[in-house]
VORO-978125 format. One record per residue (C-alpha): residue number from 1; x, y, z; residue in three letters. Coordinates in nm, 3 decimals. Last residue first. Layout:
BEGIN
@seq: NUM px: X py: Y pz: Z type: ala $
...
END
This chain:
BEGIN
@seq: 188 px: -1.180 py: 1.268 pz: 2.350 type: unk $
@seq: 187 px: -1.066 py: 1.072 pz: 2.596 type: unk $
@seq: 186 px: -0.657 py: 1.047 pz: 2.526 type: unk $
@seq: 185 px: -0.503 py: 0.653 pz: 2.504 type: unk $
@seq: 184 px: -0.652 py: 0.549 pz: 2.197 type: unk $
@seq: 183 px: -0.473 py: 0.240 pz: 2.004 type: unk $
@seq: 182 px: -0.392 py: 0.240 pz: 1.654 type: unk $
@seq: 181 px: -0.279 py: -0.126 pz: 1.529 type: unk $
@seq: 180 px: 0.016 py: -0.362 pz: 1.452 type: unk $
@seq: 179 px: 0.127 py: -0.198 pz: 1.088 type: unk $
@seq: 178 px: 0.434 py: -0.371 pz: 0.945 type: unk $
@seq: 177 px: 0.300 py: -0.442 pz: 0.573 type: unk $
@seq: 176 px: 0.066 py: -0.109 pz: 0.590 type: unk $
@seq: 175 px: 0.434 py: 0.130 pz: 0.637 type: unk $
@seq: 174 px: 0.610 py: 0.013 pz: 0.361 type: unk $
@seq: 173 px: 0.326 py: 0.035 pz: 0.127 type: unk $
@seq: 172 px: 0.264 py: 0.392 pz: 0.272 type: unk $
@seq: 171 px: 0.089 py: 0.558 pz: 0.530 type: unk $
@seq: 170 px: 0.210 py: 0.868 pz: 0.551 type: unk $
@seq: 169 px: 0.486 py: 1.001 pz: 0.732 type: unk $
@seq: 168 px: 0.623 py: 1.307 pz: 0.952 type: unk $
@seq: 167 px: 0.941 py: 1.337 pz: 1.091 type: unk $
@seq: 166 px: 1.154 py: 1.284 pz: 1.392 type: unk $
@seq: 165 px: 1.508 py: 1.152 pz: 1.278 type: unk $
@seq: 164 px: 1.610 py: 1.138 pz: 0.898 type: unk $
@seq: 163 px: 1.959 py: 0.940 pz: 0.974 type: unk $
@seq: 162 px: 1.930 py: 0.770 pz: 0.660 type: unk $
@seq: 161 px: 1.641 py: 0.556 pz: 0.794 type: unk $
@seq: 160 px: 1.639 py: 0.534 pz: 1.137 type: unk $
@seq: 159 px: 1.267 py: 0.735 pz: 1.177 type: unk $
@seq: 158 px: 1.157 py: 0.897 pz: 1.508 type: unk $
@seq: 157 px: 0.757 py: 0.936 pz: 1.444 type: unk $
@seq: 156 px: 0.490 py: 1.162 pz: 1.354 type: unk $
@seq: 155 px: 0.178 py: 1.031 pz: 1.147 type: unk $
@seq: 154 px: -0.019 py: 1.087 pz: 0.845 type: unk $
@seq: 153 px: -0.312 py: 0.919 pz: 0.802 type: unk $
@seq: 152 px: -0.526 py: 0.934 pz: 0.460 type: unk $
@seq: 151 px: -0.866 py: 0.824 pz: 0.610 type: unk $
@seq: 150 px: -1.043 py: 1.141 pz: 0.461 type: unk $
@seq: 149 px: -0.810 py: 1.305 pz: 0.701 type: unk $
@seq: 148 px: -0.663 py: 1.182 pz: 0.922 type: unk $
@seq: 147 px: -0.404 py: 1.363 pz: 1.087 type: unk $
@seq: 146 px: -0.113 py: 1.380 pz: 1.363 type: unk $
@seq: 145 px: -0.105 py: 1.011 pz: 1.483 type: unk $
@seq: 144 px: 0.161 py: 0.965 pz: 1.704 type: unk $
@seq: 143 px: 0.468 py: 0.739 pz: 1.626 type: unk $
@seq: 142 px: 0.564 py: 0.363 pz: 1.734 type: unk $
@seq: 141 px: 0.818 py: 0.126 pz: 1.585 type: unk $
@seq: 140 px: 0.916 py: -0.280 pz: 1.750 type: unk $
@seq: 139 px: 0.524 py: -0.370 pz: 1.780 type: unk $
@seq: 138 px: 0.594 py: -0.792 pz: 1.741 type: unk $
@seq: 137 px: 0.544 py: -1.001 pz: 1.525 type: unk $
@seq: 136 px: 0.900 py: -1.055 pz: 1.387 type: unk $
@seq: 135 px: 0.779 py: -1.143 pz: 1.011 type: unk $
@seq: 134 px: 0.753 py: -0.754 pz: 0.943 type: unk $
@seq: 133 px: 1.130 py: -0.727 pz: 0.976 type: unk $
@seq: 132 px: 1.165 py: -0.324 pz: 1.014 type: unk $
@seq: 131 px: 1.036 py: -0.312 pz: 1.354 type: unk $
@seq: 130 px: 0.687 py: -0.423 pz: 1.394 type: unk $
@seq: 129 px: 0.435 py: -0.149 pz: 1.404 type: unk $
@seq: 128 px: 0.204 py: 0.049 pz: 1.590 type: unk $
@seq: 127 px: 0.034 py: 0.400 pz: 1.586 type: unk $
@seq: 126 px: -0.071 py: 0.615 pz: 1.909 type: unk $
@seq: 125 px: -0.372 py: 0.834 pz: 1.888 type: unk $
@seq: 124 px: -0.302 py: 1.201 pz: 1.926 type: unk $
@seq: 123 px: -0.518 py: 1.337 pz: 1.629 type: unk $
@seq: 122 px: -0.799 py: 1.102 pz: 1.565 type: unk $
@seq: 121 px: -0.785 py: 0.735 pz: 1.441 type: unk $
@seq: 120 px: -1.138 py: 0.636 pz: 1.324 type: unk $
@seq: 119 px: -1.024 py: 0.463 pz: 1.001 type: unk $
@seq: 118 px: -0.702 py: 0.331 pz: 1.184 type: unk $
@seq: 117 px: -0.985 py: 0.125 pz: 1.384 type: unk $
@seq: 116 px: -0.937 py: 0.155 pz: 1.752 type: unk $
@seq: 115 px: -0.748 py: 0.008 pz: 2.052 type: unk $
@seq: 114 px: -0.815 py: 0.141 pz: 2.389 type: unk $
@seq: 113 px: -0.503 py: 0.296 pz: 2.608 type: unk $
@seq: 112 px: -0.155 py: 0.063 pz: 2.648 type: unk $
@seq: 111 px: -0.188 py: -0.307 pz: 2.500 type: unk $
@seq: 110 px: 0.098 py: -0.308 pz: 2.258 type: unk $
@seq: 109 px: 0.241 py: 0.002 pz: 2.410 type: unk $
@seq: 108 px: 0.478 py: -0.187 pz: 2.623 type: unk $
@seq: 107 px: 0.654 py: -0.318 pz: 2.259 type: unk $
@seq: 106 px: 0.736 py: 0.047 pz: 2.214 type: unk $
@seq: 105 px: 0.953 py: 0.069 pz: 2.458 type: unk $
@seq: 104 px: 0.934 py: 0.350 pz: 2.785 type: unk $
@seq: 103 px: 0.636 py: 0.284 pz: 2.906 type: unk $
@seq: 102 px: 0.452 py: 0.596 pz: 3.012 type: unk $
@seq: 101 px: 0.353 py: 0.875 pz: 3.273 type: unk $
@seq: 100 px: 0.211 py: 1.196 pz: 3.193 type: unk $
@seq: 99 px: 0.411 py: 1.457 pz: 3.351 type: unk $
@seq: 98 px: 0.331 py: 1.667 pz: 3.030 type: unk $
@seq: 97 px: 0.700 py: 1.724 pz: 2.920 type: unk $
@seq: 96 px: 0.710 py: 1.316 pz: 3.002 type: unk $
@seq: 95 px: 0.430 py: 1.207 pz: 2.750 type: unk $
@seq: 94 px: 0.689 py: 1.414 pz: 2.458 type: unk $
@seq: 93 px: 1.012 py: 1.248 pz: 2.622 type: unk $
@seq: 92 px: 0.775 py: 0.860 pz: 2.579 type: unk $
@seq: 91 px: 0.692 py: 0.957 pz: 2.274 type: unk $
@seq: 90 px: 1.037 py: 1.039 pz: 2.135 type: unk $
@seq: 89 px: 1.250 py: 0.729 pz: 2.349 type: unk $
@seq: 88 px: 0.978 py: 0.535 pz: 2.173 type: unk $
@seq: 87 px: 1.071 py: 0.601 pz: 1.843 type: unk $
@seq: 86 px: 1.499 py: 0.667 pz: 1.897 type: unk $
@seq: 85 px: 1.537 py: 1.028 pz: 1.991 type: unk $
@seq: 84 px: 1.869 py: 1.282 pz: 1.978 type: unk $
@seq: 83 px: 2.148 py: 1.419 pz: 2.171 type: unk $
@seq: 82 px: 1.976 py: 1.739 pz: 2.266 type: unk $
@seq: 81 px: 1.622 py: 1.668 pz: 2.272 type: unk $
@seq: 80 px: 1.668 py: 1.377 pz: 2.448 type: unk $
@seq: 79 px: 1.539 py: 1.017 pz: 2.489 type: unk $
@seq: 78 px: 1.772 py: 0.843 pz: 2.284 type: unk $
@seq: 77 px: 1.815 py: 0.428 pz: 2.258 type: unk $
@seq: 76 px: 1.906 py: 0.432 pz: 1.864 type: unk $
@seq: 75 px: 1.992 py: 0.774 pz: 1.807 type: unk $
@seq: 74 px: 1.771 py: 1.001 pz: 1.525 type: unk $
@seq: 73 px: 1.810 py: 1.353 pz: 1.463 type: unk $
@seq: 72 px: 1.585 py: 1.636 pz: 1.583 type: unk $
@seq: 71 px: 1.327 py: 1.762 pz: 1.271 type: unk $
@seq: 70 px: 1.033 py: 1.744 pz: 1.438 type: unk $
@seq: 69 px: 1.031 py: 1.857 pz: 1.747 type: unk $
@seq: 68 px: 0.806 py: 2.114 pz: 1.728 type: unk $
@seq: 67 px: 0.550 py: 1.841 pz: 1.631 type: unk $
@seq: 66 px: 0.588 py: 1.707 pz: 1.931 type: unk $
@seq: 65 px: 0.456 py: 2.004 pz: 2.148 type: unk $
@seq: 64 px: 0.179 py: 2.076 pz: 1.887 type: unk $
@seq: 63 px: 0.074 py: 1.645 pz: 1.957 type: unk $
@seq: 62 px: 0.067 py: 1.783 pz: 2.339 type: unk $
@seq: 61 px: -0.191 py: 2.022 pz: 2.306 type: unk $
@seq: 60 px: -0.406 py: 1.883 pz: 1.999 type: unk $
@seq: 59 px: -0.403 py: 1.573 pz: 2.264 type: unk $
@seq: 58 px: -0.559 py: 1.808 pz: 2.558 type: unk $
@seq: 57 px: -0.355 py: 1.758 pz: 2.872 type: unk $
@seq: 56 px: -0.609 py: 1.767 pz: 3.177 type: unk $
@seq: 55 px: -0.423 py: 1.420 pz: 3.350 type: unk $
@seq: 54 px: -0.333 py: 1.211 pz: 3.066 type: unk $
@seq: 53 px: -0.372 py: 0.911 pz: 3.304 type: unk $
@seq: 52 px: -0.227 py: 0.556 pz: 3.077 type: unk $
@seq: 51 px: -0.337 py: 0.225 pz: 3.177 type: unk $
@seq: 50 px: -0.103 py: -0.042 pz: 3.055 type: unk $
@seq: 49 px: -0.262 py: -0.374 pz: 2.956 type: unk $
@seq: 48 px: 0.013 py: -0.650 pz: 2.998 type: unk $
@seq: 47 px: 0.217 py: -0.812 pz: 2.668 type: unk $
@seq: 46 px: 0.169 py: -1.140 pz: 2.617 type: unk $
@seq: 45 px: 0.367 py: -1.196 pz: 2.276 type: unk $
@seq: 44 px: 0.317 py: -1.360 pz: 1.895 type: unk $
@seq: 43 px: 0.127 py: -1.049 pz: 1.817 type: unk $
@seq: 42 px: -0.078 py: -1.167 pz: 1.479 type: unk $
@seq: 41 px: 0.073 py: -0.921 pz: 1.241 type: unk $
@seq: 40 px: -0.236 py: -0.918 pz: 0.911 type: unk $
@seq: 39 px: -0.335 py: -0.582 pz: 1.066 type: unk $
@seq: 38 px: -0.553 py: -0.395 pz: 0.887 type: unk $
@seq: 37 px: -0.540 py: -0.077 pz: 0.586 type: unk $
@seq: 36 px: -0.856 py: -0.083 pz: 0.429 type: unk $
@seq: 35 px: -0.812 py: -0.056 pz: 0.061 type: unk $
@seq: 34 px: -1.046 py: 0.136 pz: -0.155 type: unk $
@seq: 33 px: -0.812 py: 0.415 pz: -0.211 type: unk $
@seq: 32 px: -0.519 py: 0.159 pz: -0.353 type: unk $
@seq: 31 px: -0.152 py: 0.232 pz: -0.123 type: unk $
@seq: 30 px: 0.132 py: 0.384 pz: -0.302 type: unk $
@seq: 29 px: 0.079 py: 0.733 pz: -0.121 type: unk $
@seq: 28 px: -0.223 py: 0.717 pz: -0.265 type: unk $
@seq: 27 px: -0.325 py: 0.473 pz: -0.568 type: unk $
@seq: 26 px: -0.686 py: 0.514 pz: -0.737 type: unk $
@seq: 25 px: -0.559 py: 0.727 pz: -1.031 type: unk $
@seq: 24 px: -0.283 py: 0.483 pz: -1.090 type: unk $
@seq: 23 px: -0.472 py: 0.243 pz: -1.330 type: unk $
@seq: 22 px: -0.629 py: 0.580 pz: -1.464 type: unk $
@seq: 21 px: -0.248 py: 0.730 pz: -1.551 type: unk $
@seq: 20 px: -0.175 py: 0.380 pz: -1.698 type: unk $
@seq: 19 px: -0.461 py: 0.406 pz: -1.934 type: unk $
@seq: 18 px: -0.426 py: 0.727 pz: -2.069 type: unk $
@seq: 17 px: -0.065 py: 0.699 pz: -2.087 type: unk $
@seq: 16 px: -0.119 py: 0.387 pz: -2.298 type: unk $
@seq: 15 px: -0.359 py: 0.579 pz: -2.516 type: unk $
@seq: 14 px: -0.127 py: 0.859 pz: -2.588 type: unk $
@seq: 13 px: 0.147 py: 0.632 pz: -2.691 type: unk $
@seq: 12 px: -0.058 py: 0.392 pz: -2.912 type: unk $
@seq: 11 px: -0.172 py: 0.751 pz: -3.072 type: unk $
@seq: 10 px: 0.123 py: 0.846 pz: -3.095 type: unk $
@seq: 9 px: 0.244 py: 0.520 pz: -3.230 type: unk $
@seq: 8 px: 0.002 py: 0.531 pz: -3.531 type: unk $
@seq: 7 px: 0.055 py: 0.890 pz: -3.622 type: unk $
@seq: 6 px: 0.419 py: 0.797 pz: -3.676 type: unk $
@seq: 5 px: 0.333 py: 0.520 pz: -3.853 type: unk $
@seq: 4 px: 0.059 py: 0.695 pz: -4.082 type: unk $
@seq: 3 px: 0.345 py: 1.004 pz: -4.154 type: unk $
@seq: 2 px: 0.590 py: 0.681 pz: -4.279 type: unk $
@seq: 1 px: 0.328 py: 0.579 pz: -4.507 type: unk $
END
């Protein structure tokens, strides 16, 4: 009796891993496969178009550039190698070791380059979120896109967050509840 019992919940066991392994078969990088990632932040500013000349720069180009930075610590208002980046203070010192012109905040990016579908972001495409209160609606973070492949995006960015600094990220659940949009500013 004791041997049937024992049987019993092993077999209970085994079939509730079964399950709860196929219930999380479809998740990546905590978000569901078949989800499209869109914006539900409705910009609550009027923020101008910015035109943005990347000159002869290839994206691949500069995107290599700023991923050898990753790594350098974070400081809230930074714009140097040396003392450290805060998100825009990174892509606007990567855009400046080019000579390519750009705003300086992230909210300026709002309406800089051509906005596109995170499903056709490329390498080099600029990604935009509120800050960390989702509710503010408003772009407050910004990173370059460094891959998509198979629509999982990975991007580059100047995290806060325990002092991690520029790194690379996926798109998580974090990450989908503050995104503002991918906008193109390279022709490809």
């Amino acid at each position: 009796m004791i041997k049937n019992k024992i049987q019993t919940c092993f077999l209970c066991l085994l079939i509730t891993l079964f399950l709860f392994s196929c219930s999380h078969s479809k998740k990546l990088n905590g978000i569901s496969k078949n989800t499209e990632i869109s914006s539900k932040i409705k910009i609550k500013e009027k923020v101008p178009s910015v035109k943005i000349n990347t000159e002869n720069i290839a994206a691949d180009v500069l995107i290599s550039y700023a991923e050898s930075l990753e790594g350098t610590k974070y400081k809230y208002g930074g714009t140097s190698e040396e003392t450290g980046f805060d998100c825009s203070g990174f892509v606007w010192y990567v855009f400046n070791h080019f000579n390519i012109k750009v705003p300086r905040t992230s909210m300026q990016f709002t309406n800089a380059g051509k906005e596109v579908k995170i499903t056709e972001s490329k390498r080099g495409d600029i990604i935009l979120f509120t800050g960390s209160d989702e509710s503010s609606r408003k772009v407050g973070h910004i990173g370059f896109i460094t891959a998509n492949e198979n629509n999982k995006i990975t991007f580059l960015h100047a995290a806060s967050g325990g002092g991690r600094g520029v790194m690379k990220s996926q798109m998580s659940q974090y990450f989908v509840e503050r995104f503002v949009k991918v906008n193109r500013i390279f022709n490809y």
